[in-house]
C-alpha positions in Angstrom: 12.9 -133.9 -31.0 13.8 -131.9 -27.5 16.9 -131.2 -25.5 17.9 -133.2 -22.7 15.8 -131.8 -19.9 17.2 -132.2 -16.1 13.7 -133.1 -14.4 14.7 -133.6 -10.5 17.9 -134.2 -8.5 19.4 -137.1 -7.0 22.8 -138.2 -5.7 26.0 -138.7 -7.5 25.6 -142.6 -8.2 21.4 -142.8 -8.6 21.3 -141.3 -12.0 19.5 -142.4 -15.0 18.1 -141.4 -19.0 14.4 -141.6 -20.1 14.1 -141.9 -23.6 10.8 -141.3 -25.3 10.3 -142.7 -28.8 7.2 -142.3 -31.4 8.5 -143.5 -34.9 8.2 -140.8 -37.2 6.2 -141.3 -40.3 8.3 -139.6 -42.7 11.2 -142.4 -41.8 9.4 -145.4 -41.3 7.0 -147.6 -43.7 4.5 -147.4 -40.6 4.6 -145.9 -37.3 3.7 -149.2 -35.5 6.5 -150.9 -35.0 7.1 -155.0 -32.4 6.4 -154.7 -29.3 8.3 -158.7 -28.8 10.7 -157.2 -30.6 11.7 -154.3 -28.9 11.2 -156.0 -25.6 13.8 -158.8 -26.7 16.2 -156.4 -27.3 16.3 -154.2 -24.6 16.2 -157.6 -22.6 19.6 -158.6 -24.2 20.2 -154.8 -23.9 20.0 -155.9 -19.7 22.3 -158.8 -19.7 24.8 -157.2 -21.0 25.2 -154.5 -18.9 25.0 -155.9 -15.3 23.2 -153.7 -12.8 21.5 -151.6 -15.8 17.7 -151.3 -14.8 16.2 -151.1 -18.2 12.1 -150.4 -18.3 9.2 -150.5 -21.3 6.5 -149.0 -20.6 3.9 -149.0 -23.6 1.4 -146.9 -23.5 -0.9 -148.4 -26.1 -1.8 -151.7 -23.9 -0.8 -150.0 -20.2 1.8 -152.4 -19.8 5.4 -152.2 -18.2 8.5 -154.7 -17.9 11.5 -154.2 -16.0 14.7 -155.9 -16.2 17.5 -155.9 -14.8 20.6 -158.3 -14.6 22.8 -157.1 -11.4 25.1 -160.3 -12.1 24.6 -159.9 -16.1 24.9 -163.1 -18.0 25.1 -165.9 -14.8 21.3 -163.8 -13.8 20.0 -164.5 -17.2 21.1 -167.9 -17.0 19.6 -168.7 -13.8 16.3 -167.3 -14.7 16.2 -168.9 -18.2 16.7 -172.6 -16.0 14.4 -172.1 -13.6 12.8 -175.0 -11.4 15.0 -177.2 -14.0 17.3 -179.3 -12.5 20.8 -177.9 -12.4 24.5 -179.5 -11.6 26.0 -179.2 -9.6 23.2 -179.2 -7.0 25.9 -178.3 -3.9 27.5 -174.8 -4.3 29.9 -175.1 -1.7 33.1 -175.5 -3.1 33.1 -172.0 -4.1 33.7 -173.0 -7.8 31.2 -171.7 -10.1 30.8 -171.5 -14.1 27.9 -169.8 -16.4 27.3 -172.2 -18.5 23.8 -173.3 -20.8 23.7 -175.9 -22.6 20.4 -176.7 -24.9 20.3 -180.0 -26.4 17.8 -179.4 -29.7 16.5 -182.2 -31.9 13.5 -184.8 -31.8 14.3 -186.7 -29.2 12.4 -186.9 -25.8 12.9 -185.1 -22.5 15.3 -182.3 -23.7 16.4 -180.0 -21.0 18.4 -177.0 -20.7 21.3 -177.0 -17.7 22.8 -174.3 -16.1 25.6 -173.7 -13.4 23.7 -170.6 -11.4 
């Protein structure tokens, strides 16, 4: 473990924290540790801060993901729906809701609806 370092500047409201992790041996059963996992969390991590920019970069497979939710849950939402249908089609009364609905069983042509 280090101190915070201060590694460049920047102005008042474009500030940010990297966090390095390697899971220590001595703690954990194995110092491997879900990738899926982690990645869901820090995804819910997103949506529930709106405007958060939250990136993983692993270094084992040389991939990255970014997310970030600038309108939180009603972004999520949106993206979790799309190209489904969703109701009501015409925005323009101004009146809006974040709402999902999942309809679960065996029965055929189960969709998920959102107000986005």
């Amino acid at each position: 473990m280090q101190d915070l370092q201060v590694v460049g500047t920047c102005g008042k409201r474009n500030t940010g924290t990297s966090v390095h992790f390697w899971p220590d041996e001595s703690f954990f059963d194995s110092p491997r540790f879900s990738v899926s996992r982690l990645t869901h969390l820090l995804k819910a991590k997103a949506v529930l801060c709106p405007g958060v920019e939250i990136t993983f970069k692993d270094h084992v497979n040389n991939t990255e993901q970014t997310r970030c939710y600038a309108d939180g849950l009603n972004d999520y939402l949106c993206e979790a729906v799309n190209g489904l249908p969703t109701l009501p089609e015409n925005r323009s009364s101004g009146i809006s809701k974040a709402i999902l609905k999942r309809w679960t069983g065996r029965c055929c042509g189960c969709r998920k609806a959102a107000s986005c």
